[in-house]
C-alpha positions as CSV (number, residue, x, y, z in Angstrom):
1,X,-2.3,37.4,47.8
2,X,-5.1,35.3,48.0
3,X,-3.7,33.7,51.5
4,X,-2.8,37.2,52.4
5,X,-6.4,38.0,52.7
6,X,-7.8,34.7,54.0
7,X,-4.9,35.4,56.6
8,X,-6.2,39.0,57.4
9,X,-9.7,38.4,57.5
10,X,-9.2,35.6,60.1
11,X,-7.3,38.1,61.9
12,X,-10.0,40.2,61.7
13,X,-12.5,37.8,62.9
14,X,-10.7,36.4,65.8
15,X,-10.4,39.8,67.6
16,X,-14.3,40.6,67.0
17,X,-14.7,37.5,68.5
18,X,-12.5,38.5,71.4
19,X,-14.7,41.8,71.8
20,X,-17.9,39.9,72.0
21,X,-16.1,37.3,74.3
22,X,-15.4,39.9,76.8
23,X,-19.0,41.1,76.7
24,X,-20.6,37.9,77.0
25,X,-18.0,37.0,79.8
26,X,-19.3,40.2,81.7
27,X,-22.9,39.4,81.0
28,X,-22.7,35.5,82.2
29,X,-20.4,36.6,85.6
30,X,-23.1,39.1,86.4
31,X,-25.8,36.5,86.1
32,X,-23.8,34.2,88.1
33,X,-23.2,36.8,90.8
34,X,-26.2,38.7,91.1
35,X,-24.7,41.7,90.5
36,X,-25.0,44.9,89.0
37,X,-24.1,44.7,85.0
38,X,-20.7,46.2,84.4
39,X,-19.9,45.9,81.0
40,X,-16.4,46.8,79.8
41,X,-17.4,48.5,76.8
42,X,-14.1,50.3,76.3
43,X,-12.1,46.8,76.3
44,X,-14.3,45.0,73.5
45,X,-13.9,48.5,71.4
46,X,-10.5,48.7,71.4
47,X,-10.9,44.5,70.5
48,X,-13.1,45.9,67.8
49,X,-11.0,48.7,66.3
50,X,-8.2,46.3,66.3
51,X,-10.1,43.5,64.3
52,X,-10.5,46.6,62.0
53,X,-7.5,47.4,61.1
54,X,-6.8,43.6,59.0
55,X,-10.6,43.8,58.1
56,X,-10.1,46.9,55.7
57,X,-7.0,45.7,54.2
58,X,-8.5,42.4,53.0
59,X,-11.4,43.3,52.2
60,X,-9.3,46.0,49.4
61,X,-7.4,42.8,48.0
62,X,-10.1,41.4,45.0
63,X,-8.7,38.5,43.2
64,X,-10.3,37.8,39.5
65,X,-10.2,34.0,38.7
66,X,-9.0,33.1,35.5
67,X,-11.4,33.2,32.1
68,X,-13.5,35.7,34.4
69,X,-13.6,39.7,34.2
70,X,-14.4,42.5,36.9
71,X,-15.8,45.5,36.8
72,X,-15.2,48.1,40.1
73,X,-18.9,49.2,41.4
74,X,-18.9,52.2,43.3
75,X,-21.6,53.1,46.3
76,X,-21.0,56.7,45.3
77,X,-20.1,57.1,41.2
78,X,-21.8,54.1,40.0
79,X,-19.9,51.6,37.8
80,X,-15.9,52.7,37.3
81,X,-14.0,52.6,34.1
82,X,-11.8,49.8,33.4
83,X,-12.2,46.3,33.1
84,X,-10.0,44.0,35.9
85,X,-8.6,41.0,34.3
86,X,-7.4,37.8,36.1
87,X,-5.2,38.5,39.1
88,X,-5.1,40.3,42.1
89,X,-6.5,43.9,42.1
90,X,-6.7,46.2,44.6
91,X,-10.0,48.7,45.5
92,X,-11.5,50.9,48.0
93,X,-12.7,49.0,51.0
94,X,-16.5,49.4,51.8
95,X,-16.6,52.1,49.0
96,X,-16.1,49.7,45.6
97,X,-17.0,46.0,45.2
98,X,-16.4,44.2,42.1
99,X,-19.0,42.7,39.9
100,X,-18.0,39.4,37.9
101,X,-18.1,38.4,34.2
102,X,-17.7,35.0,32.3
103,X,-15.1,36.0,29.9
104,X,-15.0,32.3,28.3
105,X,-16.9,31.8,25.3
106,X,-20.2,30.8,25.8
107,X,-22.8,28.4,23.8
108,X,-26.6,29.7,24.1
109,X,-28.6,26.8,22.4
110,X,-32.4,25.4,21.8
111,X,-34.2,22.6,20.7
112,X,-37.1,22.0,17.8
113,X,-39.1,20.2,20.0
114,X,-39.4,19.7,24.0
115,X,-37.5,17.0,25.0
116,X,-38.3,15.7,28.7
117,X,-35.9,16.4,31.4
118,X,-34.3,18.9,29.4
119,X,-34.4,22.9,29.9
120,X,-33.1,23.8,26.5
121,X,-35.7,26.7,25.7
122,X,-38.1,25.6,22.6
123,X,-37.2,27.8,19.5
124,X,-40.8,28.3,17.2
125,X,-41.1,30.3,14.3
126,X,-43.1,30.7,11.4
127,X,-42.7,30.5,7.8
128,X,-44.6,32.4,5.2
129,X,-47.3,30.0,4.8
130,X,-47.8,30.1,8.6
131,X,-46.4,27.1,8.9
132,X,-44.7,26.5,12.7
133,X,-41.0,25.4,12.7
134,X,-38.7,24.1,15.2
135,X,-35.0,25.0,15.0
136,X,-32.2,23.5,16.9
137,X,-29.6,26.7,17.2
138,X,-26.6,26.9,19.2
139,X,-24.8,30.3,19.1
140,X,-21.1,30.5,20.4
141,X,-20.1,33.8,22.2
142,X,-18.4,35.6,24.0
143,X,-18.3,38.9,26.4
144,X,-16.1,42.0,24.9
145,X,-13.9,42.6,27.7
146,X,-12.9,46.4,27.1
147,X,-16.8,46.5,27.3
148,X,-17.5,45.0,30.5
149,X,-18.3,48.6,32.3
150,X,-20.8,49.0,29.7
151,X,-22.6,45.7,30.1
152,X,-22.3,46.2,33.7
153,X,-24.0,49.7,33.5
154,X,-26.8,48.8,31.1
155,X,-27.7,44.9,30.4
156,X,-30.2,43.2,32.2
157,X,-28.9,40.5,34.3
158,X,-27.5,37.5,33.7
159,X,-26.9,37.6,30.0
160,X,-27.8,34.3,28.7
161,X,-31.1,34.1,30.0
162,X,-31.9,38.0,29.6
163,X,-30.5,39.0,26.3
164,X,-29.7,35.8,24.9
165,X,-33.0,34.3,23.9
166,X,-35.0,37.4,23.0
167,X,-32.1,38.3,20.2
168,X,-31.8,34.9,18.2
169,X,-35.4,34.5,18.5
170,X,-36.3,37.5,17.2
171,X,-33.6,37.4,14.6
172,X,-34.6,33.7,13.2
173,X,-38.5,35.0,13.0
174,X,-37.7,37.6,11.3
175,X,-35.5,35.6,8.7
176,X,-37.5,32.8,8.3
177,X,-40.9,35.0,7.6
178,X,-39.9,35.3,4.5
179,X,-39.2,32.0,3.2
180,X,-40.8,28.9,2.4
181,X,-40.6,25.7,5.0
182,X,-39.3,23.4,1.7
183,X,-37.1,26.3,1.3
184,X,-35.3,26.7,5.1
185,X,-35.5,22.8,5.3
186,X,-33.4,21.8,1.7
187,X,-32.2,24.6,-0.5
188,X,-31.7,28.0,1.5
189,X,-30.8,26.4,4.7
190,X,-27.4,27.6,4.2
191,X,-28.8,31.2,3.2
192,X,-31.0,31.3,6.5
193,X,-28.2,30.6,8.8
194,X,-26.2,33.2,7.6
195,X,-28.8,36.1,7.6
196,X,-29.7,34.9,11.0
197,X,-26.1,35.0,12.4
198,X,-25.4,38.3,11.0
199,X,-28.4,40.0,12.3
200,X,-27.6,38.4,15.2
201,X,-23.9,39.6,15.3
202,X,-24.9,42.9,14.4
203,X,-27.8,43.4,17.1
204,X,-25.4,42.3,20.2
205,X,-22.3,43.5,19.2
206,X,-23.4,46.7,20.1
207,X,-24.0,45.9,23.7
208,X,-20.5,44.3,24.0
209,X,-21.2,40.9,23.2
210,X,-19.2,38.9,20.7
211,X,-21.0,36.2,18.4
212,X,-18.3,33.9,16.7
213,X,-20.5,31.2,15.2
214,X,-24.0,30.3,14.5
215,X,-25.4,27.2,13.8
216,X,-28.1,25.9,12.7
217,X,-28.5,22.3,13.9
218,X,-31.6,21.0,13.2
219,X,-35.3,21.9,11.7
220,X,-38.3,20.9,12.6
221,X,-41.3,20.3,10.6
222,X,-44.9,19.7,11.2
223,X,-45.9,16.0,10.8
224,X,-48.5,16.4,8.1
225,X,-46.3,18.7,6.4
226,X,-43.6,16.6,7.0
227,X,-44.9,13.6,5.5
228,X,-46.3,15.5,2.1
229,X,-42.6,17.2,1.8
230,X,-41.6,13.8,1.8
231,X,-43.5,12.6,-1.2
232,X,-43.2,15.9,-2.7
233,X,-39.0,15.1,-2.6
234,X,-39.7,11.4,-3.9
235,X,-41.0,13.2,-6.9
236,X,-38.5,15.9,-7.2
237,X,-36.1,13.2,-6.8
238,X,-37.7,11.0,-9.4
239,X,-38.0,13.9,-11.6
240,X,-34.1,14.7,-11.1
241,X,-33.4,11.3,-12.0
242,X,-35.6,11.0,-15.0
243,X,-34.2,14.4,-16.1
244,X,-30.5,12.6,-15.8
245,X,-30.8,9.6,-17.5
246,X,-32.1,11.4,-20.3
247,X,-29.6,14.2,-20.3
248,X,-27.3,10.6,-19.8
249,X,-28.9,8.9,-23.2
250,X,-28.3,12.6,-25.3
251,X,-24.8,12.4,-23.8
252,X,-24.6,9.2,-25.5
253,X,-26.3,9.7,-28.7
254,X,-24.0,12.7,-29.4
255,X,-20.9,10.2,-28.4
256,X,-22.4,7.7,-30.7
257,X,-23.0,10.6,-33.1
258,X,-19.4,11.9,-32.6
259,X,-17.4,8.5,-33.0
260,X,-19.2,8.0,-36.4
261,X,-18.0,10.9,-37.6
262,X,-14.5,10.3,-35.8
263,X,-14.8,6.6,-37.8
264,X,-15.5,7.9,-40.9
265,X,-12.8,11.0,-40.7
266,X,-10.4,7.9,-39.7
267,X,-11.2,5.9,-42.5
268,X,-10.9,8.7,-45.1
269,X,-7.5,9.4,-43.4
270,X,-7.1,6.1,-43.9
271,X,-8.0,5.6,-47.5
272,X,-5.8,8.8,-48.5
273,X,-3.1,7.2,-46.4
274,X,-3.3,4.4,-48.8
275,X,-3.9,6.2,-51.6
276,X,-0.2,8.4,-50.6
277,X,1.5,5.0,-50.0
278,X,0.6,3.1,-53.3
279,X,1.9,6.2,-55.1
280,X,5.1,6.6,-53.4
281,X,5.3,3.2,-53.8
282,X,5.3,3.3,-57.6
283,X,7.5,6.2,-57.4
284,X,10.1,4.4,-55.2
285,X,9.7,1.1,-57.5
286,X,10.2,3.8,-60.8
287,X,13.3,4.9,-59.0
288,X,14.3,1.7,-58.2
289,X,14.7,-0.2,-61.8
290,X,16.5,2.6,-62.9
291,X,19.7,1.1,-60.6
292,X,17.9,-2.6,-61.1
293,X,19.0,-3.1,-64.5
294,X,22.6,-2.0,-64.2
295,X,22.7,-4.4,-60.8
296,X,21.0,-7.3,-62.9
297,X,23.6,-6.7,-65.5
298,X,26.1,-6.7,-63.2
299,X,25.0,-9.6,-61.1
300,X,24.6,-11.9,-64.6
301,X,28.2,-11.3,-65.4
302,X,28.9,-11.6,-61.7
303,X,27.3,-15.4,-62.3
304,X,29.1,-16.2,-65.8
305,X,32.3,-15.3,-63.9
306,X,31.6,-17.6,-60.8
307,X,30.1,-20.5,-63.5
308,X,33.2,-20.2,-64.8
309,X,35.7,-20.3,-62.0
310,X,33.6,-23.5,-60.9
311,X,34.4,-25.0,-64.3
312,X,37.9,-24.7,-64.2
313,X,37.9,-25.1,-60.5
314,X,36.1,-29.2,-61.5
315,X,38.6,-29.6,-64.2
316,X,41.7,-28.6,-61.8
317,X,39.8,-30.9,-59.2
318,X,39.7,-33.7,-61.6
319,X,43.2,-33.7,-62.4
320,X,44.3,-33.4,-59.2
321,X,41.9,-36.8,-58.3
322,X,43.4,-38.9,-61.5
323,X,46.7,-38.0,-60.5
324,X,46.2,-38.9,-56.8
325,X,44.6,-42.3,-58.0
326,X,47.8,-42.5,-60.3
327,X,49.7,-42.3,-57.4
328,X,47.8,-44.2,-55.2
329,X,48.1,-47.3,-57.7
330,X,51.6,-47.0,-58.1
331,X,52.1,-47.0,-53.8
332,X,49.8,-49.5,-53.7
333,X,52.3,-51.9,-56.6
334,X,55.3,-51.1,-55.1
335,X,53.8,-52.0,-51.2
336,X,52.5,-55.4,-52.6
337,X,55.8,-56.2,-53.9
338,X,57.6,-55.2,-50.8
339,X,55.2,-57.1,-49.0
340,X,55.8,-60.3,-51.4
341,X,59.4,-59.9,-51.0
342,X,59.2,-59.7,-47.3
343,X,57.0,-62.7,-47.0
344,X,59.5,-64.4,-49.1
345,X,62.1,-63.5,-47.0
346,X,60.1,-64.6,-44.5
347,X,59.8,-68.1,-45.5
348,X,63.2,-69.1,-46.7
349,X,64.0,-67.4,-42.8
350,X,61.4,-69.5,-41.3
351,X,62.4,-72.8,-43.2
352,X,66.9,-72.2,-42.4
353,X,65.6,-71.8,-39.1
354,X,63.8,-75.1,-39.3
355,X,66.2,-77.0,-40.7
356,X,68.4,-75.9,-37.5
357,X,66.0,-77.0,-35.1
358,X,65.5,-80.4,-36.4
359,X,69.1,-80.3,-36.8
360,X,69.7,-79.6,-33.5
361,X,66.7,-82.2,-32.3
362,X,68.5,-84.9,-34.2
363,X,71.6,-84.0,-32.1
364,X,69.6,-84.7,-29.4
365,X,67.6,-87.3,-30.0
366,X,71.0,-89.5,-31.3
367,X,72.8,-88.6,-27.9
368,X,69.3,-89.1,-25.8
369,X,66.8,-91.6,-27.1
370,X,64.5,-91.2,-24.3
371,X,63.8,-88.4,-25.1
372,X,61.5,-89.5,-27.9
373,X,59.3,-91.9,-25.5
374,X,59.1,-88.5,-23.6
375,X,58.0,-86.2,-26.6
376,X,55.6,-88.6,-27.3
377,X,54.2,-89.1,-23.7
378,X,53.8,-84.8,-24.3
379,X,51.9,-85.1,-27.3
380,X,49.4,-87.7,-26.2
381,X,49.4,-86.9,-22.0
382,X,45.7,-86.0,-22.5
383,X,44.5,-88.7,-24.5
384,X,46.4,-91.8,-23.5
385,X,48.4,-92.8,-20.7
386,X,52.3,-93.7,-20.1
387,X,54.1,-96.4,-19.1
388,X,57.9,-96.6,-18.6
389,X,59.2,-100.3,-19.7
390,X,62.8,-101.4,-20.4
391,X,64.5,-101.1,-24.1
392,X,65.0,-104.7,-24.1
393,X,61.5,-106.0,-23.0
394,X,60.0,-108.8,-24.8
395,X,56.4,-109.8,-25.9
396,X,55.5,-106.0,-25.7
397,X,54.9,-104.3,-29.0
398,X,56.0,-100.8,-28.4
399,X,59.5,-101.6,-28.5
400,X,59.2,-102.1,-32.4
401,X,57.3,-98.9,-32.9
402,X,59.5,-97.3,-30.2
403,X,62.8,-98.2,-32.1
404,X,61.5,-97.8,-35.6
405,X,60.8,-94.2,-35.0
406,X,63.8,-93.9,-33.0
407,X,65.7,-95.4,-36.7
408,X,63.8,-93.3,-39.0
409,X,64.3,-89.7,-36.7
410,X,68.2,-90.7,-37.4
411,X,67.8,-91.4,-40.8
412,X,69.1,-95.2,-40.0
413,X,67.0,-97.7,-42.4
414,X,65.1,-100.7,-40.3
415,X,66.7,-104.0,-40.3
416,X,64.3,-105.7,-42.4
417,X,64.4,-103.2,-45.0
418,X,66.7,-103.5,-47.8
């Protein structure tokens, strides 16, 4: 819609152009000419009517921009009912025009103190000593929509500089008269803020304007005052502490007071505790030799019986050892005489066998002398050495030796024996 009217009011303006082109057309030929002025005042109307005809059609399209609210002004009846919201609206061309309102929320604010290149309005009161203060106070708002006609019809223009100020000014002073600077700055801060903000709700609600918050951001004191409010809390502060640490130490005497007591109901809880044992104790001990004595009883014959059974268990064992010993002497006899009889057997084997050998080596020896010269040469190869001579060799004293053991081996007595 909104090209729609751009579209119709350029329309509009190129034929009133064209009207006054044709006039000035007739006007500059004329000059140029020296002629009489002939106007052609019927062409540049009818240029005129017809630029018209798209002028009052755009100039009935309004358009509301969004967060912003309208309210239709009439040149006859004075403000119309009815608030226009964002989007295209259509009114009376030449007979309504439409007055614009900031629908957002808004934030109206001041300072304690001037502040250079700033124009955030200076907000002064006075407390009940007289005492000037400077408050830091932003208030958040908004227009009422549904009561735009109204604010239209009857609020001075624009709203945050004409209604605005006047209202949380006057709404602050009067809250603040009445209490103390130590007070607004520490402990009814809290309190002033919320008188303030709903007098101030209350005062411009009524004219359609909507206050959703009030805050109070900052307070400012006079210097002198300042500084003695300053000592004046060191000393409140000191006194606060002082008044702690001895509500502190009665917090700890009582505590001290209360574990004695606590001790001492624990140690008489404690000593009747005792008291409760040591007699069930007796009681239980009472109780007890009453089955001792029959256990004792019974555990003493128990023993006899088990002294006893060891008794004749050492007398069974002793028998039992004397007979193995018995036993043991009698294997032992009998294996020394097989082992006698054996070695007996033994030697008479050993000596047959001899007997055979030598025998047998006599055989030998008859049918083989040499072989005596060579049994010999065995015996004594590491101790002396061999040499081979003829049986019959004379002048050489082995052959005796050599035939008188070959003579006694065969049992065959030497020559010069008798």
């Amino acid at each position: 819609m909104l090209l729609l009217k751009y579209l119709l009011m350029a329309g509009s303006a190129g034929f009133f152009s064209a009207a006054a082109g044709v006039l000035v057309v007739d006007v500059v030929t004329a000059i140029r000419q020296s002629q009489t002025l002939a106007l052609r005042w019927r062409l540049a109307t009818r240029l005129a009517l017809a630029g018209c005809v798209p002028l009052l059609p755009a100039l009935s399209i309004v358009v509301v921009p969004s967060g912003m609210g309208g309210v239709r002004v009439s040149q006859l009846s004075g403000t119309r009912p009815g608030t226009l919201y964002p989007g295209t609206h259509f009114v009376m061309p030449l007979m309504h025009r439409v007055a614009l309102f900031n629908i957002r929320d808004q934030v109206f604010a001041t300072n304690p103190s001037e502040v250079a290149k700033d124009a955030t309005p200076v907000l002064k009161v006075y407390s009940r000593e007289g005492l000037p203060v400077g408050l830091g106070i932003s208030v958040r708002y908004q227009l009422d929509p549904q009561k735009l006609p109204y604010v239209e019809n009857n609020l001075p223009q624009p709203i945050e500089t004409e209604i605005m100020p006047p209202v949380v000014a006057n709404a602050f002073r009067q809250t603040i008269s009445g209490y103390l600077v130590r007070d607004v700055f520490s402990t009814k801060r809290e309190e002033v803020r919320r008188m303030a903000a709903d007098a101030i709700t209350k005062r411009l609600a009524s004219d359609g304007i909507v206050v959703k918050e009030v805050m109070l951001r900052d307070v400012s004191l006079p210097p002198e005052y300042a500084k003695g409010l300053e000592g004046l809390l060191l000393k409140v502060q000191e006194n606060d502490r002082v008044a702690i640490e001895v509500e502190l130490k009665q917090k700890m005497v009582r505590t001290a007071e209360l574990e004695a007591e606590a001790e001492k109901a624990r140690h008489v809880k404690q000593a009747e505790g005792r008291a409760q044992v040591t007699v069930l104790e007796a009681k239980a001990q009472a109780d007890a030799m009453q089955h001792t004595l029959p256990l004792k009883e019974k555990q003493i014959q128990q023993s006899r019986l088990e002294a006893e059974a060891r008794k004749e268990a050492t007398v069974k064992n002793a028998e039992a050892a004397a007979s193995a010993k018995v036993i043991d002497s009698k294997a032992e006899l009998e294996k020394r005489n097989l082992l006698s009889q054996a070695d007996a057997q033994r030697v008479r084997l050993m000596a047959v066998a001899d007997a055979d050998r030598m025998k047998s080596e006599a055989v030998v020896l008859k049918d083989n002398p040499l072989l005596i010269q060579k049994i010999i040469a065995e015996r004594l190869s590491d101790k002396v050495q061999i040499m081979m001579v003829p049986m019959d060799g004379k002048f050489f004293f082995a052959n005796d030796v050599l035939k008188a053991q070959q003579l006694g081996a065969f049992g065959v007595p030497h020559p010069n024996q008798h």
